[in-house]
N, C-alpha and C positions, 0 to 999 in steps of 0.2 A: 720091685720098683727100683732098688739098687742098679740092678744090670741095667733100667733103661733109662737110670740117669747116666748111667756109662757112656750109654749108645749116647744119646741126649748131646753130651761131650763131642764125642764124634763128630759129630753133625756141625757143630759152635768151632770147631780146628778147623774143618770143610771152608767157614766162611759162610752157613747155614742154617738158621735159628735153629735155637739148640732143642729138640723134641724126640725123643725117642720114643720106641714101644716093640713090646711085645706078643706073639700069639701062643699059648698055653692052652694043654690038655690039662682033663682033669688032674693027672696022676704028678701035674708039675712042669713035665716035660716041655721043653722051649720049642718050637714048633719052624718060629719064624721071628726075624728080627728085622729092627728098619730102622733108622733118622733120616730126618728131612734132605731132603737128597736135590732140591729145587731146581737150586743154582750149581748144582755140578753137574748136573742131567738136562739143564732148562726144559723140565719138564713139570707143570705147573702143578699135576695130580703127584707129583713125587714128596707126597706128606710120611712122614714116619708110618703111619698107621697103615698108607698104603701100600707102602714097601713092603712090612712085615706080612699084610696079609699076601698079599704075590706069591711072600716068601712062604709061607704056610701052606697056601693053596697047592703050588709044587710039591708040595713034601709029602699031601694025604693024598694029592692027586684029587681032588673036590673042590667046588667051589664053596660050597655050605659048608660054616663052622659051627653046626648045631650046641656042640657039647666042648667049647672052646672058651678062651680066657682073653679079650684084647686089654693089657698095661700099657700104658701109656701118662708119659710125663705132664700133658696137657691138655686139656677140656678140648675134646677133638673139636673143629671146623662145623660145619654146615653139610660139606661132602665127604667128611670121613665121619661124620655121624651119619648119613645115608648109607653108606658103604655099609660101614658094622652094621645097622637095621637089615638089608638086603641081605647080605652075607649070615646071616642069623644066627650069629654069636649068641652065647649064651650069657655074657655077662663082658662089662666094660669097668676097667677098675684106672681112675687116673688119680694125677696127683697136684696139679695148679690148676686153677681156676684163671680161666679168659675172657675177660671183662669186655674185651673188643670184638672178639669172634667168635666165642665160644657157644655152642649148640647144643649142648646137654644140659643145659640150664642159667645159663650167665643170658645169653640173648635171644637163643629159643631153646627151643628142648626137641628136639627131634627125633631122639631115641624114643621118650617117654609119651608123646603126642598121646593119646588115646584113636585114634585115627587110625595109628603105626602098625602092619601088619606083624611084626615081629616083634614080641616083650622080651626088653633086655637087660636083665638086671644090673643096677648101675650102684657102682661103689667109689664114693669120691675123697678126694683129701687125704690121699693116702703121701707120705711124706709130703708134704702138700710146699712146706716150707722151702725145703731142700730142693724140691722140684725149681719152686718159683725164685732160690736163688740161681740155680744154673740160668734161667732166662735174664735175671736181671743185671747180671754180670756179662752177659752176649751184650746186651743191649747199652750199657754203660760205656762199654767199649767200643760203641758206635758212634756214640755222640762227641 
């Protein structure tokens, strides 16, 4: 989670809401990296999460991340929770909770639906704090 409050970072110097993430194998291995890339790309699906899967995808040459790991700084979206489901990650581990948007359990759940074709085990509040200061230090600095 360290590295993707790094990345997170990156993102927040861009001029970018600060979100990072990463895609991991079993064994550890960093696969694929990504921050919010929105407003440097104006490109609206440019969320961290879908950077790094891009970035992943290239690197096994697949699209399925069966036996995969997405980190990520913050309670993915709506459509980067569909993505990780479709993409059939194996597991989603983040670290802030998003009260406004968030889809893995703050304002729906879309991973965990019972509906969902793909169960993806969800691991949260991992540096949770630390996550939710990098956002609120972007954010303070806005207003």
């Amino acid at each position: 989670m360290q590295q993707a409050i790094s990345l997170a970072k990156d993102a927040s110097d861009n001029g970018d809401v600060p979100v990072g993430a990463l895609v991991v194998n079993e064994q550890g291995e960093i696969l694929g990296t990504g921050h919010n890339l929105r407003e440097e790309s104006n490109d609206p699906t440019a969320h961290a999460e879908i950077v790094a899967m891009r970035a992943a995808a290239a690197k096994i040459s697949n699209w399925r991340m069966d036996d995969l790991t997405m980190i990520v700084t913050l309670e993915p979206c709506a459509m980067c929770a569909g993505a990780i489901s479709q993409s059939r990650f194996k597991r989603l581990v983040f670290g802030a909770w998003d009260q406004k948007a968030g889809a893995v359990g703050s304002i729906w759940d879309v991973i965990r639906d019972p509906r969902s074709l793909n169960k993806v085990e969800v691991i949260t509040g991992v540096l949770e704090k630390d996550c939710a200061l990098v956002l609120s230090n972007f954010f303070e600095g806005r207003r």
